[in-house]
Biopython code that builds the backbone (N, CA, C, O; Angstrom):
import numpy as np
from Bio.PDB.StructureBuilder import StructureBuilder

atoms = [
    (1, "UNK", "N", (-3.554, -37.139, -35.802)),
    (1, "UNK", "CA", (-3.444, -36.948, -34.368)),
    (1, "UNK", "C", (-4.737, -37.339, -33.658)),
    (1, "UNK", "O", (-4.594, -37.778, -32.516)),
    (2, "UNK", "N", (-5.806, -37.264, -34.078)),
    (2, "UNK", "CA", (-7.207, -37.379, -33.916)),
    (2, "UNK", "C", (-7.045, -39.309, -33.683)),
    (2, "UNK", "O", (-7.379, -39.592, -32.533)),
    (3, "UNK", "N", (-6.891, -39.772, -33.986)),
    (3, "UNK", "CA", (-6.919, -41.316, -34.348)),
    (3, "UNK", "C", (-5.796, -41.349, -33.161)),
    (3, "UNK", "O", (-6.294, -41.893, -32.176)),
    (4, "UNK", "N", (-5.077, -41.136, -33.038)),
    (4, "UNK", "CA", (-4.002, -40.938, -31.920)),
    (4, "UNK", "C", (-4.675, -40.984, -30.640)),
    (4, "UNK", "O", (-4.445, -41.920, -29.875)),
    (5, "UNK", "N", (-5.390, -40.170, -30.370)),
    (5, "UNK", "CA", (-6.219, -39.658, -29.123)),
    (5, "UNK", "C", (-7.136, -40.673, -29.122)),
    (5, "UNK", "O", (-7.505, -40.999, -27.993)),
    (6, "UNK", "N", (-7.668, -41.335, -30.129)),
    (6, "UNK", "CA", (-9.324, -42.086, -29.800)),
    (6, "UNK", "C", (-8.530, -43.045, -29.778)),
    (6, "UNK", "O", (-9.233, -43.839, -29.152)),
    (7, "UNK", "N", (-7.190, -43.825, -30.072)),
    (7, "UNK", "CA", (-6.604, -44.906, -29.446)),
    (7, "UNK", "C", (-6.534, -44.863, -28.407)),
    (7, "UNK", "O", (-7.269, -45.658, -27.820)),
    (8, "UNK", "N", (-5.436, -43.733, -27.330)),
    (8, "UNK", "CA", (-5.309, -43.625, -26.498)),
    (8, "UNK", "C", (-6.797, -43.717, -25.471)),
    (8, "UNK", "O", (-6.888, -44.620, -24.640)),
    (9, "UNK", "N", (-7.168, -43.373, -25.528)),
    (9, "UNK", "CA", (-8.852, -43.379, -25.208)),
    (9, "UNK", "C", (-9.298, -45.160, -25.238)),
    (9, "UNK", "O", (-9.458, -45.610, -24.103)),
    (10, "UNK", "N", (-9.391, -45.612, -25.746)),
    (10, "UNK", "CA", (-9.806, -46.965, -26.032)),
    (10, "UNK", "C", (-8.494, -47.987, -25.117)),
    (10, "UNK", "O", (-8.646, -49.015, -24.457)),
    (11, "UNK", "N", (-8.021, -47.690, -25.231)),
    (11, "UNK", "CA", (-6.597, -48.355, -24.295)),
    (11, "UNK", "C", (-6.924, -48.060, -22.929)),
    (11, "UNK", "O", (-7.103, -49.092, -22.281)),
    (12, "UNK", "N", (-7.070, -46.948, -22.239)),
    (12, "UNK", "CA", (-7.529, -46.475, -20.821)),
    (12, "UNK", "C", (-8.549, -47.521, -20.560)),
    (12, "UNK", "O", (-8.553, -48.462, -19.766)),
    (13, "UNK", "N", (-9.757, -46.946, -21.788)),
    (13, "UNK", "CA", (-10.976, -47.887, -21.626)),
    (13, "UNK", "C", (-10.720, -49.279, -21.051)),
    (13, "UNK", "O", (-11.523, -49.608, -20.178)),
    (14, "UNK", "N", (-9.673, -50.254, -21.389)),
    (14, "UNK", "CA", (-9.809, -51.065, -21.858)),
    (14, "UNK", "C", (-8.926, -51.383, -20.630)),
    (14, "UNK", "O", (-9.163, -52.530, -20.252)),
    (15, "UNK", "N", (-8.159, -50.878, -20.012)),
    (15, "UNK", "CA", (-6.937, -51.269, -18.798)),
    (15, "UNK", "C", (-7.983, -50.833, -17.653)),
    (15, "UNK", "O", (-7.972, -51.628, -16.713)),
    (16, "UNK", "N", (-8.957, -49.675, -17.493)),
    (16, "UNK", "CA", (-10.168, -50.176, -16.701)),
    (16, "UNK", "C", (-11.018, -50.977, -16.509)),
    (16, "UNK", "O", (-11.469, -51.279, -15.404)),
    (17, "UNK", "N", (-11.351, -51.433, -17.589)),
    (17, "UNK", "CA", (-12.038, -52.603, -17.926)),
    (17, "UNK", "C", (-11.621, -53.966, -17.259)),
    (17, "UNK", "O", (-12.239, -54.863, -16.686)),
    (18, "UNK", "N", (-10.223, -53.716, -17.602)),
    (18, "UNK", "CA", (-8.938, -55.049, -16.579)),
    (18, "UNK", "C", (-8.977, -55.203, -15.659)),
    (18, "UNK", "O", (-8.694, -56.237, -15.055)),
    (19, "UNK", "N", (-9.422, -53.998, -15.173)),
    (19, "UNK", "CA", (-9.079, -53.853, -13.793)),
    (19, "UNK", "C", (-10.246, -54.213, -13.226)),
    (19, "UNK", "O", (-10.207, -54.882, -12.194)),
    (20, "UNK", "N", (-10.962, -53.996, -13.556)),
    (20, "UNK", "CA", (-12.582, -54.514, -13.007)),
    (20, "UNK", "C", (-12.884, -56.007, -12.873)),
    (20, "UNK", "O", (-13.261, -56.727, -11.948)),
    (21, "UNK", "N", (-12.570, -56.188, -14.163)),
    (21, "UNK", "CA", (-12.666, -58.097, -14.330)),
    (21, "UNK", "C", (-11.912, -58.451, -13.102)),
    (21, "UNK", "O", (-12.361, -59.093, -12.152)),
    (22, "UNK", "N", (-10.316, -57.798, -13.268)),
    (22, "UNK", "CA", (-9.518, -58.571, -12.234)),
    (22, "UNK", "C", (-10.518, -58.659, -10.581)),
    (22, "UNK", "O", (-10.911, -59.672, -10.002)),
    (23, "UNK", "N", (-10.675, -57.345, -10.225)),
    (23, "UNK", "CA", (-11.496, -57.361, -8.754)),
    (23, "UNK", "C", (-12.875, -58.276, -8.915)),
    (23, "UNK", "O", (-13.293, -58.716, -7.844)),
    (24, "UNK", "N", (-13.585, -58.601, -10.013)),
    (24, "UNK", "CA", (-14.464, -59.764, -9.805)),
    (24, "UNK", "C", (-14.023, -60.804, -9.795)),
    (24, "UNK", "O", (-14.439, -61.570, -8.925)),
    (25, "UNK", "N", (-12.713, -61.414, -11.012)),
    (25, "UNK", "CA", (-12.787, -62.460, -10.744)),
    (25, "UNK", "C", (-12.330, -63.221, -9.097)),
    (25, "UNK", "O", (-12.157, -64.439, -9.133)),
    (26, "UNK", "N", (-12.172, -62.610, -7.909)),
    (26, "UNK", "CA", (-12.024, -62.294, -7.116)),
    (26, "UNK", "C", (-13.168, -63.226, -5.939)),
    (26, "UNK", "O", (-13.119, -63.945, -4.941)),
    (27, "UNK", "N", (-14.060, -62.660, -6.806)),
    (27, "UNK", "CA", (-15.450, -63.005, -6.210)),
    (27, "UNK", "C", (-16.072, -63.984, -6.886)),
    (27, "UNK", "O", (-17.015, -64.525, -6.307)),
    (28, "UNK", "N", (-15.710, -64.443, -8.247)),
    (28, "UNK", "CA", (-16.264, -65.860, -8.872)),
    (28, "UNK", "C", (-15.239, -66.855, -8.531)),
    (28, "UNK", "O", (-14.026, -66.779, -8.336)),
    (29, "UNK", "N", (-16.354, -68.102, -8.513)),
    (29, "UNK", "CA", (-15.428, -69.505, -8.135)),
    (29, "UNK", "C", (-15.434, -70.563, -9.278)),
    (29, "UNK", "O", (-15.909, -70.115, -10.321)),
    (30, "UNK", "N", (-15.182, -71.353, -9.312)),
    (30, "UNK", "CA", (-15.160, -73.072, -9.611)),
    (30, "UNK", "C", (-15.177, -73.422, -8.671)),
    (30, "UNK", "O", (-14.768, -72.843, -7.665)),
    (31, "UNK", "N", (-15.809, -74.800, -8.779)),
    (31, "UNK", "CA", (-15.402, -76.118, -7.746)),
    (31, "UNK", "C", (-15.456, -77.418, -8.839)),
    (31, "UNK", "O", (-16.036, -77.377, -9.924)),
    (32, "UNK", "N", (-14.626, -78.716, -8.229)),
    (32, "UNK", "CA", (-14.217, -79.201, -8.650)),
    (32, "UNK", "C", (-13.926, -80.429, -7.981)),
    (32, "UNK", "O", (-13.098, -80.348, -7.074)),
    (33, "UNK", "N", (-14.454, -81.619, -8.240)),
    (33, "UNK", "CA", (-14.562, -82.843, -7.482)),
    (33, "UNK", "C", (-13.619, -83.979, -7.757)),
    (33, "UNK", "O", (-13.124, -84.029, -8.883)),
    (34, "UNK", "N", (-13.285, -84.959, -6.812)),
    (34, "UNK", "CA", (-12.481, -85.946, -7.321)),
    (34, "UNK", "C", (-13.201, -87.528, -6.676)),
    (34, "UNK", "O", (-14.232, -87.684, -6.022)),
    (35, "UNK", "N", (-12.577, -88.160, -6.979)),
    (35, "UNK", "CA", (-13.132, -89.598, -6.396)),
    (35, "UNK", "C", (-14.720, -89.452, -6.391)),
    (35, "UNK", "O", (-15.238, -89.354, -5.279)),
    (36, "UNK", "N", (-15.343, -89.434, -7.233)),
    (36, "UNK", "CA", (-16.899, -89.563, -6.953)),
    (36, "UNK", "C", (-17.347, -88.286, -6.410)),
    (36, "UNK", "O", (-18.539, -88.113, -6.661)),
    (37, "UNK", "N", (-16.933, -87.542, -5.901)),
    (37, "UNK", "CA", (-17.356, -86.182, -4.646)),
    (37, "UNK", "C", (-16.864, -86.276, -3.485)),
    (37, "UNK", "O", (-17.206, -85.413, -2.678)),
    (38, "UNK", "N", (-15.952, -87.304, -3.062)),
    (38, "UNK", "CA", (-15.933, -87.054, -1.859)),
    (38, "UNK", "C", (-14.661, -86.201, -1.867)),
    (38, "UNK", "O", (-14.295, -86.003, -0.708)),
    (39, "UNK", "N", (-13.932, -85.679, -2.694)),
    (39, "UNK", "CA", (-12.815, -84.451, -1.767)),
    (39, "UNK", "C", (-13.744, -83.321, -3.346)),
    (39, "UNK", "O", (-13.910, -83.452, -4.559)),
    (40, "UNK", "N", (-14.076, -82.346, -2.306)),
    (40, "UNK", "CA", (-13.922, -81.055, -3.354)),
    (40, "UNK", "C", (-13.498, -79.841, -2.913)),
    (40, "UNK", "O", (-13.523, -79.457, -1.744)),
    (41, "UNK", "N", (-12.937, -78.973, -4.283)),
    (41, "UNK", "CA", (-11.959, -78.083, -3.743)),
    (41, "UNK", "C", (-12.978, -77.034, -4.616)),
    (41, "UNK", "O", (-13.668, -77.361, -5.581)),
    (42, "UNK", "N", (-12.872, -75.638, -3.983)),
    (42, "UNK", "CA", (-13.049, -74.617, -4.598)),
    (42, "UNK", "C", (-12.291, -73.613, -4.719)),
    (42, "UNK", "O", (-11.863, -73.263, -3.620)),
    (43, "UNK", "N", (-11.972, -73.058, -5.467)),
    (43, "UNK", "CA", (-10.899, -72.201, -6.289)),
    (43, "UNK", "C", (-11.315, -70.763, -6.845)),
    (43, "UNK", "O", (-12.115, -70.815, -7.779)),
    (44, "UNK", "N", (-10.962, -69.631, -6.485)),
    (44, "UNK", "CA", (-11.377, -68.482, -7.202)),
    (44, "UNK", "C", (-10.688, -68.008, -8.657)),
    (44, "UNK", "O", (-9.914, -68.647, -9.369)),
    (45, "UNK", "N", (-11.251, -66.640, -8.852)),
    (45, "UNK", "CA", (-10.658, -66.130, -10.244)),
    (45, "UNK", "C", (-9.443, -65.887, -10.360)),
    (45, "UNK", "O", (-8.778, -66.061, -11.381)),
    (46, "UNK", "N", (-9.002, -65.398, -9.152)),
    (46, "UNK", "CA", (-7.242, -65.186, -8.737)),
    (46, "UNK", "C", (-6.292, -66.887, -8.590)),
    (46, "UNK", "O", (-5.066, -66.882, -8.473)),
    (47, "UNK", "N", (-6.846, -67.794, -8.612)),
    (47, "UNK", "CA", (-6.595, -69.246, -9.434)),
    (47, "UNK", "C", (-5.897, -69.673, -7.568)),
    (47, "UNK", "O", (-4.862, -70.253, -7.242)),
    (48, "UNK", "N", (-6.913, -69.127, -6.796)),
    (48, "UNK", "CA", (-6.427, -69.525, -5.182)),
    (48, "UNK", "C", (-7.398, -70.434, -4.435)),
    (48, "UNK", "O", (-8.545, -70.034, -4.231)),
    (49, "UNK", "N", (-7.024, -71.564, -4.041)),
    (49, "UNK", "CA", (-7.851, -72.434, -3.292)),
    (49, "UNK", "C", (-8.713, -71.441, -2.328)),
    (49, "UNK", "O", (-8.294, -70.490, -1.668)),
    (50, "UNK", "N", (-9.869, -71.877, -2.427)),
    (50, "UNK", "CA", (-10.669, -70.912, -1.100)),
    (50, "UNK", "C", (-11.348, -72.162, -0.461)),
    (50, "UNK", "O", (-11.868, -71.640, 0.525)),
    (51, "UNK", "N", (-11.607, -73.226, -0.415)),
    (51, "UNK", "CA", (-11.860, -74.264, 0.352)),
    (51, "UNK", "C", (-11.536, -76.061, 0.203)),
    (51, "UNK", "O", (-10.724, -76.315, -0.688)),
    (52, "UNK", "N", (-11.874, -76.817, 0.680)),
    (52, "UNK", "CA", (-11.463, -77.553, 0.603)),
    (52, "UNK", "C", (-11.900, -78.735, 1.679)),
    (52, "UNK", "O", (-11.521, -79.056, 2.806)),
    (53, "UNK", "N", (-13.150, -79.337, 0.506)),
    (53, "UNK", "CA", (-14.203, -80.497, 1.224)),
    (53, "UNK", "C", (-13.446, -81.883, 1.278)),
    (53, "UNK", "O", (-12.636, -82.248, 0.425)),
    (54, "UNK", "N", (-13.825, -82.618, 2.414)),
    (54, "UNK", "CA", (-13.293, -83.949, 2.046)),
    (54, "UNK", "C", (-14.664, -84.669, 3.014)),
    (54, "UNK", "O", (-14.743, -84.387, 4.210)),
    (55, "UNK", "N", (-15.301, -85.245, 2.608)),
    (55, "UNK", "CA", (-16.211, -86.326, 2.893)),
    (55, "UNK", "C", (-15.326, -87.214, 4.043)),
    (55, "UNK", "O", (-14.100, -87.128, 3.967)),
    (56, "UNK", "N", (-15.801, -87.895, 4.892)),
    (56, "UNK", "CA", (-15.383, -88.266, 6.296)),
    (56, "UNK", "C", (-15.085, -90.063, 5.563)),
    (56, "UNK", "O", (-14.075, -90.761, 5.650)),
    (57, "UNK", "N", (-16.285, -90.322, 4.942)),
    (57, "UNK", "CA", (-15.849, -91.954, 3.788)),
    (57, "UNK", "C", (-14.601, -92.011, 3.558)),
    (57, "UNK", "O", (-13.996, -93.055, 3.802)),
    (58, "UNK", "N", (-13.970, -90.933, 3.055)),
    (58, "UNK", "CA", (-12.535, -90.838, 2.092)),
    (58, "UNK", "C", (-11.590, -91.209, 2.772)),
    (58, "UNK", "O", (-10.516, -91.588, 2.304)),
    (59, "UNK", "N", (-11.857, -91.148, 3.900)),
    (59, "UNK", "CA", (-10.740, -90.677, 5.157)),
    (59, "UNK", "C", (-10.588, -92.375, 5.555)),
    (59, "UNK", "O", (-11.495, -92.889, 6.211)),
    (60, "UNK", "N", (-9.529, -93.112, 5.170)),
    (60, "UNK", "CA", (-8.824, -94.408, 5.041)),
    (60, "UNK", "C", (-7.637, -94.644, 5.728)),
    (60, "UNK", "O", (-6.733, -94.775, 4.903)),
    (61, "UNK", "N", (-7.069, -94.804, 7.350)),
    (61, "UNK", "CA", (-5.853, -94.595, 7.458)),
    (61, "UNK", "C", (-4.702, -95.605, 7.015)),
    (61, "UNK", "O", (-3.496, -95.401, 7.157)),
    (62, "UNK", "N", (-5.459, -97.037, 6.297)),
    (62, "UNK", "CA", (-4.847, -97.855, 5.412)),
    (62, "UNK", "C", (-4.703, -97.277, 4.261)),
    (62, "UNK", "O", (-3.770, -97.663, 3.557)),
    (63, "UNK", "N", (-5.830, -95.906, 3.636)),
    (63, "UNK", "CA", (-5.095, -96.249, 2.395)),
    (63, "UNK", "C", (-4.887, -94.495, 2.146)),
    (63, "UNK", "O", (-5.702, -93.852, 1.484)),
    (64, "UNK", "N", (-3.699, -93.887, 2.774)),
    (64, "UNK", "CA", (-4.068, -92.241, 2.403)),
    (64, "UNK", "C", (-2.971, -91.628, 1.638)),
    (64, "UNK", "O", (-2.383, -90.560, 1.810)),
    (65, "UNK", "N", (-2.753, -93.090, 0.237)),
    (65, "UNK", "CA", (-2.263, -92.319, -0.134)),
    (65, "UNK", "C", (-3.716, -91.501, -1.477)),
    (65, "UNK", "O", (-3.869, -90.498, -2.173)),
    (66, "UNK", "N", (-4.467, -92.842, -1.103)),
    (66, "UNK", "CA", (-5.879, -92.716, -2.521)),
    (66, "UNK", "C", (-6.629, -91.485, -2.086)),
    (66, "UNK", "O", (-7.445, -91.020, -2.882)),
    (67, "UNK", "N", (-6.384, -90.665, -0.448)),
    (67, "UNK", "CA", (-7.222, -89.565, -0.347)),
    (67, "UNK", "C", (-5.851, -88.031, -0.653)),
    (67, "UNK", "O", (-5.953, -86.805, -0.634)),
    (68, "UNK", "N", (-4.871, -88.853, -0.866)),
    (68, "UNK", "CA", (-3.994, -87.682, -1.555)),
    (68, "UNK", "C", (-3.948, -87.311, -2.841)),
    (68, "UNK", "O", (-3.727, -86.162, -3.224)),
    (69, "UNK", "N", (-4.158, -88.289, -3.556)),
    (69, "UNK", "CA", (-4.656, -88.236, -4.965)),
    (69, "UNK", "C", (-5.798, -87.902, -5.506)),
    (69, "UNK", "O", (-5.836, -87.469, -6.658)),
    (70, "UNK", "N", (-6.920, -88.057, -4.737)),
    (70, "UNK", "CA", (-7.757, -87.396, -4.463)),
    (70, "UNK", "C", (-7.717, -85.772, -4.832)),
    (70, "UNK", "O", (-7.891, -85.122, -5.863)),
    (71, "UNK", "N", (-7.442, -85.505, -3.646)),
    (71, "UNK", "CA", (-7.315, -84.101, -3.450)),
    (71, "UNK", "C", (-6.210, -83.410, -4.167)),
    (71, "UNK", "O", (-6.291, -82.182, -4.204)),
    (72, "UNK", "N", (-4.893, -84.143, -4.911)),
    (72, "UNK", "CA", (-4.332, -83.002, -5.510)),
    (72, "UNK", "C", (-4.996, -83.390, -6.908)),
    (72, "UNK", "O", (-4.520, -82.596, -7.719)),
    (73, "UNK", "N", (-5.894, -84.264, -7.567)),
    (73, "UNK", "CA", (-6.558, -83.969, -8.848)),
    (73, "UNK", "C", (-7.919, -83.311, -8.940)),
    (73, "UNK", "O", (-8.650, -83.092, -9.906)),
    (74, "UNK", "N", (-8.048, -83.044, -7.548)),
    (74, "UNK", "CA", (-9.327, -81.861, -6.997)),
    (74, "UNK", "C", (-8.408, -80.562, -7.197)),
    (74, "UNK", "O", (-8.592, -79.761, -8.114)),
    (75, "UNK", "N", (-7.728, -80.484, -6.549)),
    (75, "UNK", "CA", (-7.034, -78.782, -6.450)),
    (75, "UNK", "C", (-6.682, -79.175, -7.960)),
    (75, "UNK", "O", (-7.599, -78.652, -8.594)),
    (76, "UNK", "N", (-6.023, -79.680, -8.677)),
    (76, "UNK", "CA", (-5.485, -79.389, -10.185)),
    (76, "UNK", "C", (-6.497, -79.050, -11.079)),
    (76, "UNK", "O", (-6.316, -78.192, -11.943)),
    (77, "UNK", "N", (-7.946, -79.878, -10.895)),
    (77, "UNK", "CA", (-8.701, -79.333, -11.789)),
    (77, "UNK", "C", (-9.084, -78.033, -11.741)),
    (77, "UNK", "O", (-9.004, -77.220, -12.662)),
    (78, "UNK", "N", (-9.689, -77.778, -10.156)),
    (78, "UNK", "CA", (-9.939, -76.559, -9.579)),
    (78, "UNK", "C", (-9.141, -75.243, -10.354)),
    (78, "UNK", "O", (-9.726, -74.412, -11.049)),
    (79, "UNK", "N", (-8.111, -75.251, -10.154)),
    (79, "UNK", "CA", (-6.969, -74.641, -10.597)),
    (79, "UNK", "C", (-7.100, -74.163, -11.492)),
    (79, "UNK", "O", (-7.200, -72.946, -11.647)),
    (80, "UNK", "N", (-7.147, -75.363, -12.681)),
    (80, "UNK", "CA", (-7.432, -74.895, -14.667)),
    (80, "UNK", "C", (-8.244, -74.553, -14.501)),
    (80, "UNK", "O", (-8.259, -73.524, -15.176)),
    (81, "UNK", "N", (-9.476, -74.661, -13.835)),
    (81, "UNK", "CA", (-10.588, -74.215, -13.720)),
    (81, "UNK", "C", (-11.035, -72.837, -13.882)),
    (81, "UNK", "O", (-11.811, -72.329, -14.692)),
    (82, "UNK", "N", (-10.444, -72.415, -13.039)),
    (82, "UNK", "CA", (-9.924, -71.136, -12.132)),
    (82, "UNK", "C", (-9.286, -70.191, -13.926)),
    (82, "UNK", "O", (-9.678, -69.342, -14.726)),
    (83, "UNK", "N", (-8.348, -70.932, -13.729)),
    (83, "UNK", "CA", (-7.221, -70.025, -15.362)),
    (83, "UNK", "C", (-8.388, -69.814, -16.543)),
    (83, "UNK", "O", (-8.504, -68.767, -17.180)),
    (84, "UNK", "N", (-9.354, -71.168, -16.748)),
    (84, "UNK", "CA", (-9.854, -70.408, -17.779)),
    (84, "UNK", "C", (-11.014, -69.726, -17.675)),
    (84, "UNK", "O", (-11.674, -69.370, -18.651)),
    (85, "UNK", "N", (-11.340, -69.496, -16.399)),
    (85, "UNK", "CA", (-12.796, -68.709, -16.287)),
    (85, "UNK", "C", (-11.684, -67.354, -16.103)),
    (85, "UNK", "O", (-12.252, -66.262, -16.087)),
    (86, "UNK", "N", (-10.764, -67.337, -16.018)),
    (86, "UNK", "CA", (-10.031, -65.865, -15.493)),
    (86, "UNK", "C", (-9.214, -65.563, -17.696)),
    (86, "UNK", "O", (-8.872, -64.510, -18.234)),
    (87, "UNK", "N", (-9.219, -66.412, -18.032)),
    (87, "UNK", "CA", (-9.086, -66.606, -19.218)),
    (87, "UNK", "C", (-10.346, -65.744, -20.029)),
    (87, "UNK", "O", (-10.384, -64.580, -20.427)),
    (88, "UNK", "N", (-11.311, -66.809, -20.082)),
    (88, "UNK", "CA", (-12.581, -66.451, -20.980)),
    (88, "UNK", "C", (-13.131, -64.722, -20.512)),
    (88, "UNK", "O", (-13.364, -63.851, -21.350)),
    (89, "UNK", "N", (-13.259, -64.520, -18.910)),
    (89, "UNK", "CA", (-13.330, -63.091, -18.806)),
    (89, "UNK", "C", (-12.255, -62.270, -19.430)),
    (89, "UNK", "O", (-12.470, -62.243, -20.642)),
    (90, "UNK", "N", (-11.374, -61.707, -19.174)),
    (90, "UNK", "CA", (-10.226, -61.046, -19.484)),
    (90, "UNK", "C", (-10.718, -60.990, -21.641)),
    (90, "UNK", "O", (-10.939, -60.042, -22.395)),
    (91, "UNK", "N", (-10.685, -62.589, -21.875)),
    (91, "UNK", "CA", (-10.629, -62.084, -23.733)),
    (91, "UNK", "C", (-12.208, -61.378, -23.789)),
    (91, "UNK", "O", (-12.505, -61.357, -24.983)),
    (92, "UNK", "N", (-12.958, -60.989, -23.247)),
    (92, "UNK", "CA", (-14.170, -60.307, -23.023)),
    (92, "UNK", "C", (-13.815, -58.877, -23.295)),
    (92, "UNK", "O", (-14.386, -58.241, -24.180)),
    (93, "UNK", "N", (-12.930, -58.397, -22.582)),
    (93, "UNK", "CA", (-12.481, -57.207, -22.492)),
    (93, "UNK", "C", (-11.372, -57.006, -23.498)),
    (93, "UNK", "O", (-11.393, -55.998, -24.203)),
    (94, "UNK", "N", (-10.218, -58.068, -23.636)),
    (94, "UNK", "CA", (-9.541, -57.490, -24.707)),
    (94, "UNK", "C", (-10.276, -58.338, -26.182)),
    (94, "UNK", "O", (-9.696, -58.360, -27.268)),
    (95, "UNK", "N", (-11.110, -58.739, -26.026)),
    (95, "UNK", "CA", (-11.059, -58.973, -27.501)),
    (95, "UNK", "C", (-10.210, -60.077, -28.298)),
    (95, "UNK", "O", (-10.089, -60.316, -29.499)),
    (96, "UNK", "N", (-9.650, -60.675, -27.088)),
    (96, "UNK", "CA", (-8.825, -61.938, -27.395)),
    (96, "UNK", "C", (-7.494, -61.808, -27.498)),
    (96, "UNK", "O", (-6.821, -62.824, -27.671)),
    (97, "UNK", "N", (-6.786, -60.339, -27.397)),
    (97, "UNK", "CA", (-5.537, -60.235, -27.665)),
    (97, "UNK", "C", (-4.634, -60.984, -26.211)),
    (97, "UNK", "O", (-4.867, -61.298, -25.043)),
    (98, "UNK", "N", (-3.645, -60.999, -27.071)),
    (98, "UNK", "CA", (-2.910, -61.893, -25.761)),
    (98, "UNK", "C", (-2.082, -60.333, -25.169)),
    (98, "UNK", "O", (-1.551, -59.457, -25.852)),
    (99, "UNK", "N", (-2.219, -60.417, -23.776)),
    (99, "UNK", "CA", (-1.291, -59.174, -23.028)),
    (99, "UNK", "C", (-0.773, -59.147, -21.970)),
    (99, "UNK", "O", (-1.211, -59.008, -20.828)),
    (100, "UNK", "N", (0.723, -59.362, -22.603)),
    (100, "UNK", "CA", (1.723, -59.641, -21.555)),
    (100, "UNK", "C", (1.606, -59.427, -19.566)),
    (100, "UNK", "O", (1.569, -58.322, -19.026)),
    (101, "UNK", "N", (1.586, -60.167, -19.149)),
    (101, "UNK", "CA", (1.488, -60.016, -17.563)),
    (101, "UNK", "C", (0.177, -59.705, -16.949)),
    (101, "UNK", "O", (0.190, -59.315, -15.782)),
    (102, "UNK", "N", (-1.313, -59.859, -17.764)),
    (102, "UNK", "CA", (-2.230, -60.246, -17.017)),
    (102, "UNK", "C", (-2.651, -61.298, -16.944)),
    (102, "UNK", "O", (-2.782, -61.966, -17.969)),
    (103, "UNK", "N", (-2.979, -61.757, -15.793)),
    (103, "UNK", "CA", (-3.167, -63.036, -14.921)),
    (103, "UNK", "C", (-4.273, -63.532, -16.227)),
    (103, "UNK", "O", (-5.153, -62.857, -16.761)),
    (104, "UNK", "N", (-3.858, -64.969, -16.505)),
    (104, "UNK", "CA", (-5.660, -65.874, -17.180)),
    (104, "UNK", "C", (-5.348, -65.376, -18.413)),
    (104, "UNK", "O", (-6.282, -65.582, -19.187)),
    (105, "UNK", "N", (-4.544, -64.877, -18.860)),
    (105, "UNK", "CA", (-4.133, -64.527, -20.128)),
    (105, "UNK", "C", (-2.943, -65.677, -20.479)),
    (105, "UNK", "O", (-2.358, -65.649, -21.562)),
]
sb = StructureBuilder()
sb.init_structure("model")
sb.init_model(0)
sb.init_chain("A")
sb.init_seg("    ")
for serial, (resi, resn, name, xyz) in enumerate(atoms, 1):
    if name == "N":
        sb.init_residue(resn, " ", resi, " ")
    sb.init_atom(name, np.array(xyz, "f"), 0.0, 1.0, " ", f" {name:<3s}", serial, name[0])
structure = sb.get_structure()
């Protein structure tokens, strides 16, 4: 029963622990460039665009479809970006186990 309890105990630990990461990753970013630098996107731990640069050069009204491509292989990297820094924190706390329905897991 003893081993029972210091599980239970270590599990709490450990879903606080979750919970903490989750509210930072919150506050950490990536960024993530395309075409040379001129579109960059930045992305938080919650894997959500929070900005979104585009250099005034880029801006082509002959050619937009090259500043659309641009920018969605800016937000895509951003993105993974985002998953595995919300990834690499999270196995910090569990220890690498995989657990069902938290985010970056």
């Amino acid at each position: 029963m003893r081993n029972m309890g210091r599980m239970l105990k270590q599990v709490q630990k450990m879903q606080a622990d979750m919970m903490r990461v989750q509210e930072e990753l919150a506050q950490k970013t990536v960024e993530a460039a395309a075409g040379g630098g001129m579109v960059k996107v930045v992305a938080n731990g919650h894997q959500e665009i929070v900005s979104i640069a585009i250099d005034p050069e880029a801006v082509d009204p002959e050619d937009v479809e090259m500043l659309q491509d641009m920018v969605l292989a800016a937000v895509n990297e951003a993105l993974r970006s985002a998953k595995e820094m919300a990834a690499d924190e999270m196995a910090k706390v569990t220890g690498g186990l995989n657990i069902p329905g938290m985010p970056g897991l």
